[in-house]
PyMOL CGO cylinders between C-alpha atoms (Angstrom):
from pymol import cmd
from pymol.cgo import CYLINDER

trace = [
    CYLINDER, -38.60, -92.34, 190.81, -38.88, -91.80, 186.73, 0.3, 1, 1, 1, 1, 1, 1,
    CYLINDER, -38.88, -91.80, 186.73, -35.93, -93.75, 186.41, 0.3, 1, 1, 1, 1, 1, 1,
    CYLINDER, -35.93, -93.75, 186.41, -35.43, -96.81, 188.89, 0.3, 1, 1, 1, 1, 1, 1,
    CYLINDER, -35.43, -96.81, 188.89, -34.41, -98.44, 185.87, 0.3, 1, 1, 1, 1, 1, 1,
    CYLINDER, -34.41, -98.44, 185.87, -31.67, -95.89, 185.00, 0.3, 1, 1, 1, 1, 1, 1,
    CYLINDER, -31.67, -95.89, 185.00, -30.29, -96.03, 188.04, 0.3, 1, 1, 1, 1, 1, 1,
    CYLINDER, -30.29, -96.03, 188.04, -29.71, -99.60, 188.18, 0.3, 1, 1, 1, 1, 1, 1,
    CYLINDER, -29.71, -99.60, 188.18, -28.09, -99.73, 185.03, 0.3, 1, 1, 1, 1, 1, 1,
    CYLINDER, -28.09, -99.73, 185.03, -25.87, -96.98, 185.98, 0.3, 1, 1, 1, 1, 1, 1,
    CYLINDER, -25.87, -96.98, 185.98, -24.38, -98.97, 188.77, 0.3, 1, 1, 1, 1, 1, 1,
    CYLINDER, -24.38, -98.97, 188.77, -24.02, -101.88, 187.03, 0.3, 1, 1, 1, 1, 1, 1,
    CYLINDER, -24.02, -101.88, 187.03, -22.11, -100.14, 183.92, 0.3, 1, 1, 1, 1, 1, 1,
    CYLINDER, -22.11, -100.14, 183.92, -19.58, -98.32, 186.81, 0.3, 1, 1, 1, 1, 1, 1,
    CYLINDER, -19.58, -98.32, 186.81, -19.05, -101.56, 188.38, 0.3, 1, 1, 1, 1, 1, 1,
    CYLINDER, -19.05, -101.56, 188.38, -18.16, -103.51, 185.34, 0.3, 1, 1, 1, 1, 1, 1,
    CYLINDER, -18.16, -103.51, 185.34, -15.91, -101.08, 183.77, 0.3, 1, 1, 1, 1, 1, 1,
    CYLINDER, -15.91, -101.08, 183.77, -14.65, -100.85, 187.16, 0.3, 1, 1, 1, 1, 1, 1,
    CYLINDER, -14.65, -100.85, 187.16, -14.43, -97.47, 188.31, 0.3, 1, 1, 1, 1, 1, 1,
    CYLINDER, -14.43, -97.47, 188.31, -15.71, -99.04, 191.80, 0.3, 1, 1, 1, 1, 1, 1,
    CYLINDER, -15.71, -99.04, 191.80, -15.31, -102.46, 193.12, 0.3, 1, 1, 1, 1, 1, 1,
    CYLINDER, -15.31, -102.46, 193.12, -19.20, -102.55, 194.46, 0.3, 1, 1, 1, 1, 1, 1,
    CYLINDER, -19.20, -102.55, 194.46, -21.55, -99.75, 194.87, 0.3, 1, 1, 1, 1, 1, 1,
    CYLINDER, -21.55, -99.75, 194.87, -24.97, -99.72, 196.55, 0.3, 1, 1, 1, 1, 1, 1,
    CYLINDER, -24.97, -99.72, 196.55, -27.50, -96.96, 196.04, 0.3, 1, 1, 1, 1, 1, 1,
    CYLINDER, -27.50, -96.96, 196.04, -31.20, -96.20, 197.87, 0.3, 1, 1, 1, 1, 1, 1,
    CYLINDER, -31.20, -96.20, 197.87, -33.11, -93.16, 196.72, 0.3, 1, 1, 1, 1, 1, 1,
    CYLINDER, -33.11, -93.16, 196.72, -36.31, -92.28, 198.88, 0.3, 1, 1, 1, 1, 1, 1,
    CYLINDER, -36.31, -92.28, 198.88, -38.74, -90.18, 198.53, 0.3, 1, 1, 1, 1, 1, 1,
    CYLINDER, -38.74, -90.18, 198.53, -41.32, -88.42, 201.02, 0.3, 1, 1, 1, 1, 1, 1,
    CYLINDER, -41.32, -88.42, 201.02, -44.08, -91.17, 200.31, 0.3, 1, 1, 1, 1, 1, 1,
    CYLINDER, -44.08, -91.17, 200.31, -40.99, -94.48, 200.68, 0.3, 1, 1, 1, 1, 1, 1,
    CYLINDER, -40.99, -94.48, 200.68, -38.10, -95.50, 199.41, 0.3, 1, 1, 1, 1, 1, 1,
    CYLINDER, -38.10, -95.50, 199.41, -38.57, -95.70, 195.86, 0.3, 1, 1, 1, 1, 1, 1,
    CYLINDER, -38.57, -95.70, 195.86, -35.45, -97.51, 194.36, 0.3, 1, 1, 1, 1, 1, 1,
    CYLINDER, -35.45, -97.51, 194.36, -32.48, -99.66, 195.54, 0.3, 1, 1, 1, 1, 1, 1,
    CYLINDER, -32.48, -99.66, 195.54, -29.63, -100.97, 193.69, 0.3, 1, 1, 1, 1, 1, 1,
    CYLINDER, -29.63, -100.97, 193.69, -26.08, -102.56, 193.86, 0.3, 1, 1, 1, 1, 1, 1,
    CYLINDER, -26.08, -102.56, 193.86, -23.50, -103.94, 191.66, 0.3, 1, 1, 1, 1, 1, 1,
    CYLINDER, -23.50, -103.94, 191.66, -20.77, -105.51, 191.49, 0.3, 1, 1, 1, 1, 1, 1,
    CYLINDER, -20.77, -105.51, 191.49, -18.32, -107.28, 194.97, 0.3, 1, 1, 1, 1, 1, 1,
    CYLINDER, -18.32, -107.28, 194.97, -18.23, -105.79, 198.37, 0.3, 1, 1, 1, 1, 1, 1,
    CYLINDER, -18.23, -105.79, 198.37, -15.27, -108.28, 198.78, 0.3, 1, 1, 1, 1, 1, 1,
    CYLINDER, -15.27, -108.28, 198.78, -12.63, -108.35, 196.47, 0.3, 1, 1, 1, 1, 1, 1,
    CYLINDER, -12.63, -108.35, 196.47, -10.93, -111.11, 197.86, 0.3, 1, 1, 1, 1, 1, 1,
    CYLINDER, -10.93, -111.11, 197.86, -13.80, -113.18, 198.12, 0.3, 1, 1, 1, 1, 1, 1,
    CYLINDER, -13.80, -113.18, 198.12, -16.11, -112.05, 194.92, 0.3, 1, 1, 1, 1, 1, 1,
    CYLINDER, -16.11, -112.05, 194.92, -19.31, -111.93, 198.02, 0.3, 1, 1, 1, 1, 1, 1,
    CYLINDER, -19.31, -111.93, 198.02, -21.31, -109.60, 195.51, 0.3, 1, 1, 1, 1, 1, 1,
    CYLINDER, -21.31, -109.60, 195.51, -22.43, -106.01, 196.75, 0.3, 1, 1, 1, 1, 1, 1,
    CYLINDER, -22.43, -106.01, 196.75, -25.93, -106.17, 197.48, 0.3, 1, 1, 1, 1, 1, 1,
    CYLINDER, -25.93, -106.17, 197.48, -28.40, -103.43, 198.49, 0.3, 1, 1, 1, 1, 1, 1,
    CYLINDER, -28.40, -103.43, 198.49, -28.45, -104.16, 202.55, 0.3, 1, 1, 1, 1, 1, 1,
    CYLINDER, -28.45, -104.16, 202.55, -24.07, -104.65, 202.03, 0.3, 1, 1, 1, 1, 1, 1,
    CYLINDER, -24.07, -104.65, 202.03, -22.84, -102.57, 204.99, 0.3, 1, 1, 1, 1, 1, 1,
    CYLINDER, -22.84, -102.57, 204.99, -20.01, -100.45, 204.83, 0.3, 1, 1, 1, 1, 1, 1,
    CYLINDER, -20.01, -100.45, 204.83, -17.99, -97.81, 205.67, 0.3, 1, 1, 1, 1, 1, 1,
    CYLINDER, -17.99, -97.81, 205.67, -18.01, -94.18, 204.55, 0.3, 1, 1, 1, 1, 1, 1,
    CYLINDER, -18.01, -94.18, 204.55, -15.35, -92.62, 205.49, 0.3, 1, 1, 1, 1, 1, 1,
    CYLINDER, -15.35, -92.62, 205.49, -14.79, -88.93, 205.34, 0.3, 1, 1, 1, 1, 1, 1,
    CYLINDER, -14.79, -88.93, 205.34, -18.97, -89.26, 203.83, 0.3, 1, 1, 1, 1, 1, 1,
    CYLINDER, -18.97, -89.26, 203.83, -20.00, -87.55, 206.90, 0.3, 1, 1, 1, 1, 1, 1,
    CYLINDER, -20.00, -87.55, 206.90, -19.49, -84.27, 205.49, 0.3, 1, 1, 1, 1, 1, 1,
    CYLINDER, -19.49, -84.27, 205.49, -21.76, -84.76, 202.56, 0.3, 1, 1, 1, 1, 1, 1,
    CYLINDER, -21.76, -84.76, 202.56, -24.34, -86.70, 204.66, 0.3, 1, 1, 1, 1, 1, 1,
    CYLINDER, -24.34, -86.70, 204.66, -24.52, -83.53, 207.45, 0.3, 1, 1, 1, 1, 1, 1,
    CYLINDER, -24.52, -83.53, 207.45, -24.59, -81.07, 204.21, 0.3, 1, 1, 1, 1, 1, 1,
    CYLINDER, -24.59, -81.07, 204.21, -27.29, -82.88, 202.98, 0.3, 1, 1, 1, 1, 1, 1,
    CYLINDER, -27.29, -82.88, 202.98, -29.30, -83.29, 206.15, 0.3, 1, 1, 1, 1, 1, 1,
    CYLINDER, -29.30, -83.29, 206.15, -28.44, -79.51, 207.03, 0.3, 1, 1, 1, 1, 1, 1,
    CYLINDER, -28.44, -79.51, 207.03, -29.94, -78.01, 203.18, 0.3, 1, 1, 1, 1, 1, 1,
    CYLINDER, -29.94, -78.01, 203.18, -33.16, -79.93, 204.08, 0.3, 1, 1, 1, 1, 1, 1,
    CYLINDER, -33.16, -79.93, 204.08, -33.37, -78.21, 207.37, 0.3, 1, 1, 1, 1, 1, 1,
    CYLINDER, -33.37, -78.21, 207.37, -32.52, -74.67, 205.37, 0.3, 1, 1, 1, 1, 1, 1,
    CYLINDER, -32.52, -74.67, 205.37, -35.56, -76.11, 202.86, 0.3, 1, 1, 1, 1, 1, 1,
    CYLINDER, -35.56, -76.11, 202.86, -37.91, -76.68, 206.09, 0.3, 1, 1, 1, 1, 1, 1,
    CYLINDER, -37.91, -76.68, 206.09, -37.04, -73.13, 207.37, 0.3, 1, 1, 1, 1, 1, 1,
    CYLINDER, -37.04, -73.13, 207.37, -35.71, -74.63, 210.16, 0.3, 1, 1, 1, 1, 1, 1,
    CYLINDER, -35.71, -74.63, 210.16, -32.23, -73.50, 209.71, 0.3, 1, 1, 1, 1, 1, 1,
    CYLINDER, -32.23, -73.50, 209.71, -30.25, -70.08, 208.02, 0.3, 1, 1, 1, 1, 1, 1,
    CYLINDER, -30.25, -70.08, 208.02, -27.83, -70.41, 206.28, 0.3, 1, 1, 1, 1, 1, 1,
    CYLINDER, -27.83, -70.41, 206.28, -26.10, -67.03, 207.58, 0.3, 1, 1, 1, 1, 1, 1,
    CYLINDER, -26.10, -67.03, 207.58, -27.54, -66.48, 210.85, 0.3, 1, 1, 1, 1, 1, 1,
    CYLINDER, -27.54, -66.48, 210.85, -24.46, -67.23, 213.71, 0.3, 1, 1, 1, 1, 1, 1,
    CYLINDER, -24.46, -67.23, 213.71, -24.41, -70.46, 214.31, 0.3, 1, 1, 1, 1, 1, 1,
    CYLINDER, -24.41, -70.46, 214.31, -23.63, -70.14, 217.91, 0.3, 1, 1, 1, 1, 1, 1,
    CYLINDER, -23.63, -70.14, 217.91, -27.25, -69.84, 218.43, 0.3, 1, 1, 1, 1, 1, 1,
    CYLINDER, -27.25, -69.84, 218.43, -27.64, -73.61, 218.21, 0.3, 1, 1, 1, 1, 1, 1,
    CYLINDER, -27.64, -73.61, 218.21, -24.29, -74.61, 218.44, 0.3, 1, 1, 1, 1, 1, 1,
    CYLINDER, -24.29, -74.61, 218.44, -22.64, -72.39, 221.71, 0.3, 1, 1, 1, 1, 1, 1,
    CYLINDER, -22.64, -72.39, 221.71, -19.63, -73.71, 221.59, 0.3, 1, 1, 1, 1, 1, 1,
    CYLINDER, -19.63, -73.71, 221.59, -18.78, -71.96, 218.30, 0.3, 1, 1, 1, 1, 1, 1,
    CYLINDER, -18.78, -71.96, 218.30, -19.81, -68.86, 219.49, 0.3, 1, 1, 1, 1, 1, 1,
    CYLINDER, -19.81, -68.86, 219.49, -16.91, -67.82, 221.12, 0.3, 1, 1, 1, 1, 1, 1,
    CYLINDER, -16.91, -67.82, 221.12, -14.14, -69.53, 219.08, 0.3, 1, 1, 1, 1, 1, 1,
    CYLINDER, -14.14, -69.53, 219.08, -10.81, -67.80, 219.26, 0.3, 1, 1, 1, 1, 1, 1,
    CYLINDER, -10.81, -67.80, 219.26, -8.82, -67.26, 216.12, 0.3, 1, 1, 1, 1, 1, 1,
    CYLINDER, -8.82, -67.26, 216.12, -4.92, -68.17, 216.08, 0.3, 1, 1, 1, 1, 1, 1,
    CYLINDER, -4.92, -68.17, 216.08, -2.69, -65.11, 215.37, 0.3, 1, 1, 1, 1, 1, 1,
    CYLINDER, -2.69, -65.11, 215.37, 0.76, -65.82, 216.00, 0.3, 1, 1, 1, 1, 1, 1,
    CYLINDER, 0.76, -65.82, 216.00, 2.73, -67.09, 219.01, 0.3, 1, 1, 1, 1, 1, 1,
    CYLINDER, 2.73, -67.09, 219.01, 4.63, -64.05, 221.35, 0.3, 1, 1, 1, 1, 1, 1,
    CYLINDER, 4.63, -64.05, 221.35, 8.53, -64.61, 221.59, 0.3, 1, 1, 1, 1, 1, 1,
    CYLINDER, 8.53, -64.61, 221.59, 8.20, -67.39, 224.48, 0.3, 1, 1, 1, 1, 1, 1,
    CYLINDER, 8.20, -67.39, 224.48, 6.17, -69.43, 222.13, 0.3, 1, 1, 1, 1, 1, 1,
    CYLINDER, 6.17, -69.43, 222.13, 2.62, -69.35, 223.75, 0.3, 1, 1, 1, 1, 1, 1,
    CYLINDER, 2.62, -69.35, 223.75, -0.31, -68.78, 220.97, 0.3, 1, 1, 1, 1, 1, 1,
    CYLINDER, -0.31, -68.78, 220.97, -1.85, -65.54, 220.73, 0.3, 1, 1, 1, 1, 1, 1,
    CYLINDER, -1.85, -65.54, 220.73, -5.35, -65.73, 220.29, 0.3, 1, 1, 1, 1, 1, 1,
    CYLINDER, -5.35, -65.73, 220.29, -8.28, -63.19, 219.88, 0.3, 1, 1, 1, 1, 1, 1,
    CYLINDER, -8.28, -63.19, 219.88, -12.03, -63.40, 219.25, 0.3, 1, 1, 1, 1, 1, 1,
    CYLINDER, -12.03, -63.40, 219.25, -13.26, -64.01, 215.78, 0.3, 1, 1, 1, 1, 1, 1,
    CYLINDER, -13.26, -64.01, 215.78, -14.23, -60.80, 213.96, 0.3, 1, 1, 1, 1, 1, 1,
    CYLINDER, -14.23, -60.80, 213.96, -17.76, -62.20, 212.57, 0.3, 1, 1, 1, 1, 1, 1,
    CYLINDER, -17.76, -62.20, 212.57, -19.74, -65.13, 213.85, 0.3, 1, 1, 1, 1, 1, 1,
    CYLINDER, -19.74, -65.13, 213.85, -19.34, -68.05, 212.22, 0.3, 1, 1, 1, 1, 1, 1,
    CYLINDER, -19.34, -68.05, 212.22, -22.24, -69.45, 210.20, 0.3, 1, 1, 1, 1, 1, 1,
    CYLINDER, -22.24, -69.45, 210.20, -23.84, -72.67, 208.59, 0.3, 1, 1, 1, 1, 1, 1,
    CYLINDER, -23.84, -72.67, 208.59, -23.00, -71.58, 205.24, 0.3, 1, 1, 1, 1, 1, 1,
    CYLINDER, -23.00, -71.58, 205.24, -19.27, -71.08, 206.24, 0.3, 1, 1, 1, 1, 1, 1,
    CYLINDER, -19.27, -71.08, 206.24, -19.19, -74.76, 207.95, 0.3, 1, 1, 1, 1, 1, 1,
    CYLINDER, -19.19, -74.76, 207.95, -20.94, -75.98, 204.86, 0.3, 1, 1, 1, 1, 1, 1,
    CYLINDER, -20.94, -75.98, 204.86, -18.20, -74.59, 202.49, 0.3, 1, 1, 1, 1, 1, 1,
    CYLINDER, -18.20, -74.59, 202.49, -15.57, -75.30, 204.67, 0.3, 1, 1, 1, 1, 1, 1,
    CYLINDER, -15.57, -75.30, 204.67, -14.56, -71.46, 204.76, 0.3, 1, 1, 1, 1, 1, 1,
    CYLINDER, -14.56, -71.46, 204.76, -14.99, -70.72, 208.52, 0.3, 1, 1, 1, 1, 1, 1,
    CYLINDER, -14.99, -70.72, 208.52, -11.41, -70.95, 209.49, 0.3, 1, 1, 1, 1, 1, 1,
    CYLINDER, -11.41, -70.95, 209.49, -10.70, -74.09, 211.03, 0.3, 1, 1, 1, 1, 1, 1,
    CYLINDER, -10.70, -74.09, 211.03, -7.66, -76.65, 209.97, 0.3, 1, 1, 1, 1, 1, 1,
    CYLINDER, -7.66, -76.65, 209.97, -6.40, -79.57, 210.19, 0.3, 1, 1, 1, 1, 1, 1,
    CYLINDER, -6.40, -79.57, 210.19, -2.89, -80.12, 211.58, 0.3, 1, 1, 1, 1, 1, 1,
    CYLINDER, -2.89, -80.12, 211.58, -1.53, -82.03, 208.77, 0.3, 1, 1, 1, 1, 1, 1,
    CYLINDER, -1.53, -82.03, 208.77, -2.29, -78.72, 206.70, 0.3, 1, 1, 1, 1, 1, 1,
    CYLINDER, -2.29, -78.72, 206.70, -1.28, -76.31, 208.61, 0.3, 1, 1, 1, 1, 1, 1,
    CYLINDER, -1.28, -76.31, 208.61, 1.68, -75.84, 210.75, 0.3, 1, 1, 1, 1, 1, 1,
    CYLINDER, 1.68, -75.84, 210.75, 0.82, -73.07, 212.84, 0.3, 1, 1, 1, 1, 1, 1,
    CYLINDER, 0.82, -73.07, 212.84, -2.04, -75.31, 213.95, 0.3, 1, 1, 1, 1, 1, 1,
    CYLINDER, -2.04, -75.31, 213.95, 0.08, -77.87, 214.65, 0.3, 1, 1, 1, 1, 1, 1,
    CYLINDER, 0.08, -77.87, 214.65, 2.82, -76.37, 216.47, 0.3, 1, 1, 1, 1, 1, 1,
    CYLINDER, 2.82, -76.37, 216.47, -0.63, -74.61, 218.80, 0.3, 1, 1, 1, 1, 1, 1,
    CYLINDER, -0.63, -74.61, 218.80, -1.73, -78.04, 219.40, 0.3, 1, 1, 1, 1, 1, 1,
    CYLINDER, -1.73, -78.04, 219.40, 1.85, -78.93, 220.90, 0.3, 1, 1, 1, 1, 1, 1,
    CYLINDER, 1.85, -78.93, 220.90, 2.11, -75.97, 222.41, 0.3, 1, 1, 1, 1, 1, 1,
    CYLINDER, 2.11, -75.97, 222.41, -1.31, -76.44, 224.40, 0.3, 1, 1, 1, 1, 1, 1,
    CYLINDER, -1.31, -76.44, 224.40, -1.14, -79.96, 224.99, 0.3, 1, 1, 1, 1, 1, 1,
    CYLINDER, -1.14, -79.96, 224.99, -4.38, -80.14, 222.39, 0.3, 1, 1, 1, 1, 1, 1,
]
cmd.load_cgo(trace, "trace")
């Protein structure tokens, strides 16, 4: 990597102007990973400095690391980005799309009008919702039991 170096210092300058408690970073290459850094405490109660093997949790980082690991499968031609993503994935190939509920309150569903795709998971524009957001999701999930 040009600049290892950089990158080290980098963490190091976030960590003591604290912007993060601790941060660890690895950047690899094809040929090996090429640099590894940390900075500052992966305990704050302790001071137990971050270093590069620290373990931790990433939450809600799961998005990012599928994106990632999904763009280098579009790079490797071994994913689209637009074809329907039921091909790989079935069970989104026949999602249903909330439309209301009828007078009884039972949902009313009907098929999506277009697959769904990689680039609309990736974007978070294919329609789904969290509860929390969205009340007509949550009052389907109480109707169904979900």
């Amino acid at each position: 990597m040009a600049n290892a170096q950089g990158i080290s210092e980098l963490v190091q300058v976030a960590a003591d102007a604290g912007d993060v408690p601790g941060v660890a970073v690895a950047a690899a290459a094809a040929d090996g990973t090429v640099v590894t850094a940390a900075a500052g405490m992966r305990d704050t109660a302790s001071a137990a400095p971050m270093t590069p093997d620290t373990v931790v949790w990433i939450a809600s980082m799961t998005k990012a690391i599928t994106g990632a690991c999904a763009m280098q499968l579009v790079e490797q031609g071994q994913l689209s980005l637009d074809e329907p993503i039921g091909k790989l994935l079935p069970e989104l190939g026949s999602v249903q799309v909330l439309e209301g509920f009828a007078a009884d309150g039972s949902p009313r569903l009907r098929p999506a009008r277009r697959p769904i795709t990689l680039r609309q998971l990736l974007t978070h524009s294919a329609g789904f919702v969290y509860e929390v957001w969205n009340a007509d999701i949550g009052r389907y999930m109480t109707a169904t039991g979900t």
